[in-house]
SEMARGU-841993 format. One line per 3 residues: number of its first residue (from 0); their letters; for each residue x, y, z of N, C-alpha, C. Coordinates in steps of 0.001 Angstrom, whole numbers, plus 500000, padded with zeros to 6 digits. Example, Ala and Ser with C-alpha at 12.3 -4.5 7.8 and 13.67 -1.06 7.14 Angstrom:
2
0) AS) 513190 494310 507800 512300 495500 507800 513200 496700 507800 ~ 512850 497750 507080 513670 498940 507140 512900 500030 507870
***
This chain:
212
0) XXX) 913554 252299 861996 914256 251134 862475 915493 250822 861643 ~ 915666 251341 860236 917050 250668 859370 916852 252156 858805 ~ 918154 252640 858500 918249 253990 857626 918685 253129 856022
3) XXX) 918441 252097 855650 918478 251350 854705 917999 252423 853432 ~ 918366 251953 851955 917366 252554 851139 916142 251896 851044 ~ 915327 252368 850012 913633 251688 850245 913805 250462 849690
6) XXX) 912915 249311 849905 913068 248439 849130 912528 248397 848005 ~ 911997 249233 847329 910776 249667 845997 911679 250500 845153 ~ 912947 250507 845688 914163 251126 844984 914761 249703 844006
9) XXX) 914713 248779 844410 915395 247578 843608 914121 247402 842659 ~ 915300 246996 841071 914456 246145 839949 915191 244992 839576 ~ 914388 244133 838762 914960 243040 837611 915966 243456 836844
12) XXX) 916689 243429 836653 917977 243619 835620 917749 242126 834485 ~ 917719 241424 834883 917978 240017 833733 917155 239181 834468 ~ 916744 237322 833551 916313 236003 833877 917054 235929 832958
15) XXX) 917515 234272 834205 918508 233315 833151 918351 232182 833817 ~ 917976 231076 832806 918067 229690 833397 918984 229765 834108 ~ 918284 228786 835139 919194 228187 836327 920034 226828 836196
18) XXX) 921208 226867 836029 921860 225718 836073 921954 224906 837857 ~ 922313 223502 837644 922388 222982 838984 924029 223436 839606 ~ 924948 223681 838087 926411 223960 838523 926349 225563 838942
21) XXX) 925684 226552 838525 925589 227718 839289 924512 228123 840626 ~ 923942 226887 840755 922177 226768 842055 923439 227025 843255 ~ 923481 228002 843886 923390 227747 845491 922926 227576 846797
24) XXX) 921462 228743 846715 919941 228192 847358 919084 227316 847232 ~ 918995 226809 845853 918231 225846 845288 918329 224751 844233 ~ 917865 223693 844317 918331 222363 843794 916747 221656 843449
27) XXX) 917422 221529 842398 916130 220943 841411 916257 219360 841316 ~ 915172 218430 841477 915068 217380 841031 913713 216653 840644 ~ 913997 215194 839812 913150 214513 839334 912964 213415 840065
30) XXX) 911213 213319 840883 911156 212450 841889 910286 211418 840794 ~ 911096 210061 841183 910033 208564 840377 909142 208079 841827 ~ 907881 208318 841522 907001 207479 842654 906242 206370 841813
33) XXX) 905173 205932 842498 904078 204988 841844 902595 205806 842310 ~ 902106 205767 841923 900473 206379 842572 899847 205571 842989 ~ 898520 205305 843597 897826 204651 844470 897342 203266 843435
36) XXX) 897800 203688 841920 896983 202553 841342 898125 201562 840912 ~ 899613 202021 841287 900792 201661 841049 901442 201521 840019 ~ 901105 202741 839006 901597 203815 837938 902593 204196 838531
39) XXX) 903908 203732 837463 904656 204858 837737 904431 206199 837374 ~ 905230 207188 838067 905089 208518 837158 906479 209356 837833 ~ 906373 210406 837410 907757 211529 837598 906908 212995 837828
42) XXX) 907625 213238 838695 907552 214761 839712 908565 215589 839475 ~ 908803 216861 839079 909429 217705 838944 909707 218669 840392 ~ 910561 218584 841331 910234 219473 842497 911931 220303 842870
45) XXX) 911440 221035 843371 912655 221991 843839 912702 222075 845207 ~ 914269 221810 846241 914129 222138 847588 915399 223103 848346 ~ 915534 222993 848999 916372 224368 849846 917224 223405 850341
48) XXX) 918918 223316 849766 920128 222297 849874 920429 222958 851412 ~ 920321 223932 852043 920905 224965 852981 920047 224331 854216 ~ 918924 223319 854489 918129 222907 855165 919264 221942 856160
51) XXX) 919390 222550 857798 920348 221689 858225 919793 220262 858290 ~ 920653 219371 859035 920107 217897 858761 919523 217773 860068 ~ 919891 219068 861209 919260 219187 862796 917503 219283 862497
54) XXX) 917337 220235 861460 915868 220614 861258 914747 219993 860886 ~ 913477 220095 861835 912634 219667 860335 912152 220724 859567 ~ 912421 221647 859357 912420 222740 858702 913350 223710 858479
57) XXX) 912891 224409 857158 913803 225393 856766 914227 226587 857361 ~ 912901 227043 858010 913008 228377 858178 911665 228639 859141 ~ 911775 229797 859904 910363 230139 860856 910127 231333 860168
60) XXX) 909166 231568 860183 908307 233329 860022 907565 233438 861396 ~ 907549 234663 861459 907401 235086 863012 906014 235995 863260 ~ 905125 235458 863785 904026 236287 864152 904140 236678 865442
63) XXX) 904732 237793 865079 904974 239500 866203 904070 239662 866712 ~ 903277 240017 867966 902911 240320 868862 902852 241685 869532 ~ 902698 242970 869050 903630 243995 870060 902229 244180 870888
66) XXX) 902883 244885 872142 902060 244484 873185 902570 245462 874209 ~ 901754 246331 875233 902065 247157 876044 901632 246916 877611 ~ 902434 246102 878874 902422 245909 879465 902053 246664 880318
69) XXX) 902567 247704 880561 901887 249129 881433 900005 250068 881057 ~ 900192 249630 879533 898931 250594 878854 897848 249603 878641 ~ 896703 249537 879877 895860 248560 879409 895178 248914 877873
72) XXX) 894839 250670 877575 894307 250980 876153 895177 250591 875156 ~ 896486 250283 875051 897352 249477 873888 896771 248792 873160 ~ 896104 249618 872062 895866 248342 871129 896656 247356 870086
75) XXX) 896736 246125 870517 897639 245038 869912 898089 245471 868681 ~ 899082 245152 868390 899533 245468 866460 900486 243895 866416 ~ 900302 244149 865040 901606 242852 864117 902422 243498 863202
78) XXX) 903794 243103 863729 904916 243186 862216 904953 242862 861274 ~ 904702 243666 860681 904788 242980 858982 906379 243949 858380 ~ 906672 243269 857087 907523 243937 856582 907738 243997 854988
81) XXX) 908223 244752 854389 908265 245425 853294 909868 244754 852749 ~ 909891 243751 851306 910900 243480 850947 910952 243018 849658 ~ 912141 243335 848403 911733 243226 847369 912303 241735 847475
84) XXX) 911449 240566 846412 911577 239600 846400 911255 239359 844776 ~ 912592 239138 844179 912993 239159 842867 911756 237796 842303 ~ 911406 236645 842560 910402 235972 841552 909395 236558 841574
87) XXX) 909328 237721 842316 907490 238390 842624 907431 239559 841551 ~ 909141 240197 841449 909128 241233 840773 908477 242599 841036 ~ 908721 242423 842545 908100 243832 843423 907961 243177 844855
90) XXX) 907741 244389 845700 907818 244364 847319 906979 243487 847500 ~ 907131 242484 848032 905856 241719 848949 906052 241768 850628 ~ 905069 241967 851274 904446 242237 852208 904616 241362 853350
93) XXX) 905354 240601 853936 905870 239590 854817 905899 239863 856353 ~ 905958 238658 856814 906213 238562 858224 907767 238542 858382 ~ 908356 239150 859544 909723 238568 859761 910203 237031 859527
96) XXX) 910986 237032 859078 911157 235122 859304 912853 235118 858806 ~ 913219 234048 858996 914665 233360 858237 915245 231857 858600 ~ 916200 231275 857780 916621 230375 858068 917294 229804 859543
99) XXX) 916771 228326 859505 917584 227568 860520 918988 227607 860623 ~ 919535 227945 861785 920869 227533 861347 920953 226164 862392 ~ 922211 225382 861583 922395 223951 862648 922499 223551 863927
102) XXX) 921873 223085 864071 921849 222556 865836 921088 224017 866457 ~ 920245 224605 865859 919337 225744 866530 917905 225333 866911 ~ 917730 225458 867999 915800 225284 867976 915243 226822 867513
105) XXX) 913839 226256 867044 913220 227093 865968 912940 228380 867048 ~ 912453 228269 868518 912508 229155 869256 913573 230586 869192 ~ 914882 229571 868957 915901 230650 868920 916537 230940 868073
108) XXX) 915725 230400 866369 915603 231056 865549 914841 232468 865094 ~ 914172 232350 865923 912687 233053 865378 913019 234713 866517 ~ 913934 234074 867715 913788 235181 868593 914980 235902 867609
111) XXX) 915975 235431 867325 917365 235670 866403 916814 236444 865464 ~ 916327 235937 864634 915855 237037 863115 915042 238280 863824 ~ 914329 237964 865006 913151 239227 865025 914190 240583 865438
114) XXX) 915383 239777 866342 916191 241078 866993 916994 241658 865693 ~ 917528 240665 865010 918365 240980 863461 917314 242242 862804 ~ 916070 241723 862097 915308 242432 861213 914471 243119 861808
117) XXX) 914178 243340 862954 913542 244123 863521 913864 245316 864886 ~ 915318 244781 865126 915485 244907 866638 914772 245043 867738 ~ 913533 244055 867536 913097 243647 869072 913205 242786 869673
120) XXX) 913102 242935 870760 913553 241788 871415 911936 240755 872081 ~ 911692 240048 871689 910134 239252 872452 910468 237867 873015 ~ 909424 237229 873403 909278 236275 874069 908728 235201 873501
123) XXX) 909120 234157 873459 908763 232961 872557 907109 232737 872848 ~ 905861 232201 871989 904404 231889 873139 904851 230440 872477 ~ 904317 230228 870837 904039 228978 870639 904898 228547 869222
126) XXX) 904622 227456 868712 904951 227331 867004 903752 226701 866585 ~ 903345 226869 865285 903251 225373 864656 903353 224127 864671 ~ 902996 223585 863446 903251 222178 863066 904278 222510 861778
129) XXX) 904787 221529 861274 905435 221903 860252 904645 222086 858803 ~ 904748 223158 858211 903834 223950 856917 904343 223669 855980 ~ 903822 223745 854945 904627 223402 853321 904301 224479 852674
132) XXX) 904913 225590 852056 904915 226822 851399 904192 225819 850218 ~ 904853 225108 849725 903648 225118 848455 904039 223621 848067 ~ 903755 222205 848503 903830 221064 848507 903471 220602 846598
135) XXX) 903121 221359 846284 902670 221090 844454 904044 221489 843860 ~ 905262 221948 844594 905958 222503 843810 907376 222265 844309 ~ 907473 222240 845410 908879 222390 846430 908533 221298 847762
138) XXX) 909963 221367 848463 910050 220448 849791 909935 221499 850615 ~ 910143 222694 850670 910103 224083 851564 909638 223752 852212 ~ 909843 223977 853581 908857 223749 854502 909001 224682 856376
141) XXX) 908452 225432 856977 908429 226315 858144 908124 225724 859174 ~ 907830 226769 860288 906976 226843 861600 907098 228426 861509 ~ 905527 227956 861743 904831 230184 862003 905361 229816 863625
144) XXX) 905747 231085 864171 906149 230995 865472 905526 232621 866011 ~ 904724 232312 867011 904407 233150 867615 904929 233611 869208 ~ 905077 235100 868661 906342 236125 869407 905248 237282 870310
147) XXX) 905426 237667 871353 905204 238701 872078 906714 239930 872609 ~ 905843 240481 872218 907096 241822 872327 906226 243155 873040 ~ 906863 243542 874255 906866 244201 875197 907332 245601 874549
150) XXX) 906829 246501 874156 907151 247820 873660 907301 249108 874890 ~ 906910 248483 876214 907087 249380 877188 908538 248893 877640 ~ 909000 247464 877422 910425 247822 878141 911743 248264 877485
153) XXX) 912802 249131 878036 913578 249756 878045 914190 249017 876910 ~ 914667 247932 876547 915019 247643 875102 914275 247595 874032 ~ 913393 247498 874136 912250 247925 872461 911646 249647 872642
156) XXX) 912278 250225 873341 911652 251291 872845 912310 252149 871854 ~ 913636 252129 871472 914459 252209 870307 914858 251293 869180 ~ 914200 250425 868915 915176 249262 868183 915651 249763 866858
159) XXX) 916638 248752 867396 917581 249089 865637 918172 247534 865190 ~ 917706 247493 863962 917774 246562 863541 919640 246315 863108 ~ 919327 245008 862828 921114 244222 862189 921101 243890 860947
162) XXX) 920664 244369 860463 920583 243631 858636 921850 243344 857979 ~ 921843 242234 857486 922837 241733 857059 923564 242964 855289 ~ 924144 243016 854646 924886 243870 853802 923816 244085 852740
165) XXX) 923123 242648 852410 922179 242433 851150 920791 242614 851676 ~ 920461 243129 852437 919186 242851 853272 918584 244412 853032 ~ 917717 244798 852521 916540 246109 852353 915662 245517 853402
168) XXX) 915042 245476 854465 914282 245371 855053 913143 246738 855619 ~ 911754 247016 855154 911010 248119 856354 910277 247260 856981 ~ 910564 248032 857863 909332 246861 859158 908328 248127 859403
171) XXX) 907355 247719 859934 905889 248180 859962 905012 247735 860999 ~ 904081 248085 861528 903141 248077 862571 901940 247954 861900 ~ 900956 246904 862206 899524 247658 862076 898607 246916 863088
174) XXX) 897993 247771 863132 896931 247386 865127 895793 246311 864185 ~ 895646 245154 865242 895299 244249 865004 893657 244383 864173 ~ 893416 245204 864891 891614 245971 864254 891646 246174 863119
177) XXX) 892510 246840 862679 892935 247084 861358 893462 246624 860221 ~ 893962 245397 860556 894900 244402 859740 894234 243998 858604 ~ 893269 243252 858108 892411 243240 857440 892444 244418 856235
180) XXX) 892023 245109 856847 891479 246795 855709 893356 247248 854950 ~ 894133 246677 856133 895434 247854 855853 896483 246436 854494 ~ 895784 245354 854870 896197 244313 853908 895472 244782 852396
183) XXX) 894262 244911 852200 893599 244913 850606 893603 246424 850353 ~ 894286 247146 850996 894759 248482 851092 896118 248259 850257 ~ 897082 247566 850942 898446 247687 850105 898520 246575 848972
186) XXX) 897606 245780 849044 897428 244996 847804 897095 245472 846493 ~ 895872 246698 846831 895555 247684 845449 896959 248567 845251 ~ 897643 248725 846618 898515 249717 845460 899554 249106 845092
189) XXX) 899494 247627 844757 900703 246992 843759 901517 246153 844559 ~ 900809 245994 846158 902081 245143 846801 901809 243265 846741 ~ 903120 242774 846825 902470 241054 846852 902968 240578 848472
192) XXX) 901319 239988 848528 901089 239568 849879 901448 238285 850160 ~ 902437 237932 850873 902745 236802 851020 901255 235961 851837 ~ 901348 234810 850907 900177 233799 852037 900089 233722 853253
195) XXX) 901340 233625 853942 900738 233333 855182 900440 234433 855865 ~ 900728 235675 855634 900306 237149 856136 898656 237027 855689 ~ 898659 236877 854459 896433 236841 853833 896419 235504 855025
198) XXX) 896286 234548 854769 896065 233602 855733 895462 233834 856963 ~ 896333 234913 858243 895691 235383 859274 895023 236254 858739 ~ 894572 237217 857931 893792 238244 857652 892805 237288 857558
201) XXX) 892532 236091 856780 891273 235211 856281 890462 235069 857960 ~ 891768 234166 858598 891571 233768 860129 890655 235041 860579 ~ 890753 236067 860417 890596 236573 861411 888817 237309 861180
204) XXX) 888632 237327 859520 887568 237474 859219 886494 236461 859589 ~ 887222 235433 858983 886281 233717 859585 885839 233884 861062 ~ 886558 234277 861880 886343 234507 863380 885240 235422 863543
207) XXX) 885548 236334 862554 884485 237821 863241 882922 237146 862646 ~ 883380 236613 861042 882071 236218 860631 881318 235516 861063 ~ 881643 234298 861888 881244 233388 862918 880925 233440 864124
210) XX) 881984 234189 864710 881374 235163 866078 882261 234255 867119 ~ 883147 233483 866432 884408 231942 867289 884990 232873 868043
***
């Protein structure tokens, strides 16, 4: 899908404090609340300045769908993708996703990045609610958006992705049966799994274990 180099080709070169006069993704501040007993106290949190003022969120990640309209034996798969992500300090294991841009609905965000980083083209099903990557720490905040993509029609059966200049992206397949095993598979050999990718793997065990 990208004749890109690998992304397991990039390293760390340097850490250096972050100033607020060199921050361009990110902006640090000190929140004063009161707590329930009406203590003051102070919060240390970090959020994403790039968040339009259209959004209630930053950004969608995209749960891919591929899906074969003609082949009832098609067994379902999900996109995942392969990208180095410098605080992890190695490839972590992700869903497609990217930022809002202004005055965009998350729909046609989510269809936007999948054709960019993936070149497919799918069909909007559902979203979320709005998620907090990690509410102990940051304002970050998504919609998982779930995508169906047609691999029998005449535009996904080649895709080629758009990656932007700075962008290493591999995209990847794995059939839904399998997702599970092919996750604590690339976890032993050194990869970092983004949460919300383990997340449906959990989902999906909870389901089988329960019989839901």
């Amino acid at each position: 899908m990208s004749s890109k180099p690998s992304p397991s080709l990039a390293k760390i070169v340097r850490i250096e404090p972050l100033t607020s006069q060199s921050a361009r993704w990110t902006a640090l501040s000190k929140i004063t609340y009161t707590d329930p007993a009406g203590t003051e106290r102070v919060w240390e949190s970090a959020s994403r300045p790039t968040k339009p003022a259209t959004s209630e969120v930053d950004a969608v990640a995209i749960l891919a769908i591929l899906r074969d309209s003609t082949d009832a034996s098609y067994e379902p798969k999900l996109l995942l993708q392969k990208q180095f992500r410098p605080p992890t300090g190695g490839v972590a294991i992700e869903f497609p996703a990217g930022l809002v841009d202004p005055n965009e609905s998350l729909e046609t965000t989510a269809l936007r990045e999948l054709k960019e980083e993936t070149g497919y083209i799918g069909t909007f099903v559902s979203k979320t609610p709005v998620l907090w990557a990690d509410p102990g720490f940051c304002s970050t905040c998504l919609s998982l958006v779930t995508v169906h993509v047609d691999v029998s029609t005449p535009e996904n059966r080649n895709p080629a992705t758009q990656l932007e200049e700075g962008e290493f992206i591999e995209t990847f397949s794995v059939k839904l049966a399998e997702y599970t095993k092919v996750l604590k598979k690339l976890a032993e050999e050194g990869y970092k799994i983004d949460s919300r990718v383990q997340n449906i793997a959990q989902g999906i065990e909870l389901a089988q274990q329960f019989k839901l």
